[in-house]
C-alpha positions, 0 to 999 in steps of 0.5 A: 451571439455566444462564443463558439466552442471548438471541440476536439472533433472539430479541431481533428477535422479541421487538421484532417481536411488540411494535412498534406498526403504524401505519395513516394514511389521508389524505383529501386536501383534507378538512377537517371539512366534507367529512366532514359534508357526507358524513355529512348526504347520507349520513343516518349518522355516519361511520367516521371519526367514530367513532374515539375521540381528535380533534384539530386540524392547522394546515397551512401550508407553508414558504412559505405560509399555504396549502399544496400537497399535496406539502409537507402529505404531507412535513410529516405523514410527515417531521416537516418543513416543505418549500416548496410543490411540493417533495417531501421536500427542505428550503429549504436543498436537504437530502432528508429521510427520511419516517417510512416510510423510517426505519421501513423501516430499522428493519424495517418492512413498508411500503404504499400505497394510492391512488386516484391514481397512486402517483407523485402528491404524497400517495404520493410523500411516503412514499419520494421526494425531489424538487424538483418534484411534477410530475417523476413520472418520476423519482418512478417511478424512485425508488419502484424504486431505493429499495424503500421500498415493499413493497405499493403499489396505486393508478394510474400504470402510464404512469410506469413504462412505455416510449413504446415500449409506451404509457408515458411513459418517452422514456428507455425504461426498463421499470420495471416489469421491473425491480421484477419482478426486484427482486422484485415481483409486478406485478397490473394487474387486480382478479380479480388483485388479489383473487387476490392470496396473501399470500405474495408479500412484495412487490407493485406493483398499477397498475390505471389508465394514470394515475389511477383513475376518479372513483368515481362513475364507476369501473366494476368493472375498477378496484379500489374504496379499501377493497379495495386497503386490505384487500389491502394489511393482509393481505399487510403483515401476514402476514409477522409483521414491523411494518408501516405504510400509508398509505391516501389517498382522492385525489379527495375533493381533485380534486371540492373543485377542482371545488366538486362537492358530489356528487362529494365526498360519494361520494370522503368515503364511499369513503373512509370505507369505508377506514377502516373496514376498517383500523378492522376491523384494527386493533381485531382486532390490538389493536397497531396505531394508526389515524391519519386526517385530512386534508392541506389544505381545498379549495373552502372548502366551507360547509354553507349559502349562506343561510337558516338551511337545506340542501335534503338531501333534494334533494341526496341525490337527485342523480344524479351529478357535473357531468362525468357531467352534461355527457357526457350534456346538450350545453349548446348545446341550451337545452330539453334542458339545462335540463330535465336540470338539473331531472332531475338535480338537482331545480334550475329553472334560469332562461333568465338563468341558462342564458344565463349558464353558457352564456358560460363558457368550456368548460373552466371549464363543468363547476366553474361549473356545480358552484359553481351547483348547489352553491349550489342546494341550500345548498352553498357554496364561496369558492375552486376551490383550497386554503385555509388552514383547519385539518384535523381528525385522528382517531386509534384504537389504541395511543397515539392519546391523543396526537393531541389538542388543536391540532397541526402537521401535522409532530408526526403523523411526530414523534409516530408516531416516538416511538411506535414508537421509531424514531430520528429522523434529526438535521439539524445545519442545521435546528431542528425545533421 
């Protein structure tokens, strides 16, 4: 018998059939007590909290203790440290390439799913370089031009979108358009996104103008975190070719700003239902590692203001964030106020308290309030920001043995591109440590 010659083709697919898939989901401003916060309120132990490797993630950025999101998602997905507000580019000015970009050379299938706008700090740092993490207009115009991205659900169609037709583009572009004619299926509904066949390699799903409604209050016309993330497995996987995504719960930070607890115990849960199903995936696939954890802390959250004791039963009886609260109960009317207090929350509310809420400000009411029913019921937070505290990852999957021990934040892209054994781009200039 003669010798068998191996092609290229052949050679693709052998590598195709064995390179690792990699799933990060990031919970944005979530560090452990989030998460038990959630699992308490919730009476279970999480999905998260299921996964078999943890480790821990210190998150500083290039220029302080305490980091923005935009430089926590560099560092995790580029292996780089990056000035507070900056996306993807170095101190000395350099862009640098994530660790989906590298992977998109290499052959990868790329995607994002989010409950923010795509073009927000998290989902930003998978295929864009900029200066300022405020410039989404021109974050919208490199998710187009680059095509790092595959598949990407989430919110932001005003990005996109001329003034002329509601957007936010002056320079009018459509850029929706033009990545129909790159070769996207553009869906904006969930029937669609439900819809949505597999077969269409590439799809840009923006279901919000901006970004999605808070879960607590997101009605069925916007899409739920673990749907966009199934969606998003099945289309990525279908082709055969490796594949990552990045999967963000984005509000669980946005409720951290507002020290509201019971808007962080639903954004955890949706999350978690997430992970779930890439859990589901990835223990099905049996080639595809599962990363979660967190970018940064936010609220400086505590699980008691006291007293050896939380009041879980009344927290769990809640009936929704302080924003739901005060749509419904005007502050100027005393009686109704305090006695919804009590409907909602279960708090007596004193008139000395009252009359104190009531001298705050109106934009600053609704955090205040939170911040105050918080600590009602043995919730407590230091900060309405970030903080310094390390983040918790969990991995599952081939290689998560790795994600172990106390880690940076820029060993997640160095570990998962030895893993996959994607070249890492050298930077003469900078000594990655």
């Amino acid at each position: 018998m003669g010798k068998k010659v191996l092609t290229f083709a052949t050679l693709l697919f052998v590598y195709f059939a064995f390179a690792l898939n990699v799933i990060i989901l990031v919970g944005d401003g979530m560090s452990t007590n989030q998460l038990f916060l959630a699992s308490i309120l919730e009476g279970r132990i999480l999905n998260t909290m299921t996964l078999p490797y943890t480790g821990i993630t210190t998150t500083y950025s290039a220029d302080s203790w305490v980091t923005d999101s935009a430089p926590a998602a560099s560092a995790l997905f580029s292996g780089f440290k990056i000035l507070n507000k900056v996306i993807g580019v170095l101190p000395n000015g350099e862009p640098v390439p994530s660790i989906f970009e590298l992977a998109k050379k290499a052959g990868y299938k790329i995607g994002i799913a989010v409950t923010c706008q795509i073009t927000h700090a998290t989902p930003a740092g998978v295929y864009a370089n900029v200066d300022n993490r405020n410039d989404e207009l021109g974050i919208a115009k490199q998710f187009v031009d680059k095509e790092v991205v595959d598949v990407a659900f989430g919110g932001g169609w005003q990005w996109f979108t001329p003034a002329s037709k509601g957007g936010s583009r002056k320079d009018e572009l459509d850029l929706i358009k033009a990545a129909m004619e790159k070769g996207y299926k553009y869906i904006s509904t969930v029937n669609e996104l439900e819809n949505i066949s597999a077969e269409n390699e590439k799809v840009l799903g923006l279901f919000a103008k901006n970004y999605l409604d808070p879960v607590s209050e997101r009605s069925s016309s916007q899409p739920k975190l673990d749907l966009m993330t199934k969606k998003a497995l099945e289309i990525l996987s279908a082709s055969g070719k490796p594949f990552m995504l990045m999967v963000e719960g984005s509000q669980i930070d946005w409720e951290a700003h507002a020290n509201d607890f019971y808007g962080v115990w639903k954004e955890v849960v949706e999350f978690d239902d997430a992970v779930k199903v890439a859990l589901d995936f990835a223990k099905k696939d049996g080639n595809t590692l599962v990363i979660v954890l967190g970018d940064h802390e936010t609220g400086g959250l505590s699980l008691s203001t006291g007293g050896y004791a939380i009041n879980v039963e009344q927290a769990r009886k809640a009936k929704g964030t302080t924003t739901m609260f005060l749509k419904q109960f005007n502050i100027n009317d005393k009686d109704a106020f305090i006695a919804g207090i009590k409907e909602w929350y279960g708090v007596n509310m004193s008139d000395s308290e009252y009359e104190t809420l009531k001298k705050v400000p109106s934009n600053n009411l609704r955090r205040e309030l939170a911040r105050y029913i918080s600590f009602k019921v043995g919730f407590g937070w230091t900060t309405y920001d970030h903080t310094a505290q390390p983040v918790p990852v969990y991995a599952f999957g081939p290689g998560a043995e790795n994600f172990t021990g106390v880690l940076d934040n820029t060993d997640i892209a160095k570990i998962v591109a030895r893993l996959t054994k994607i070249t890492t781009v050298q930077f003469p200039s900078i000594v990655a440590k």
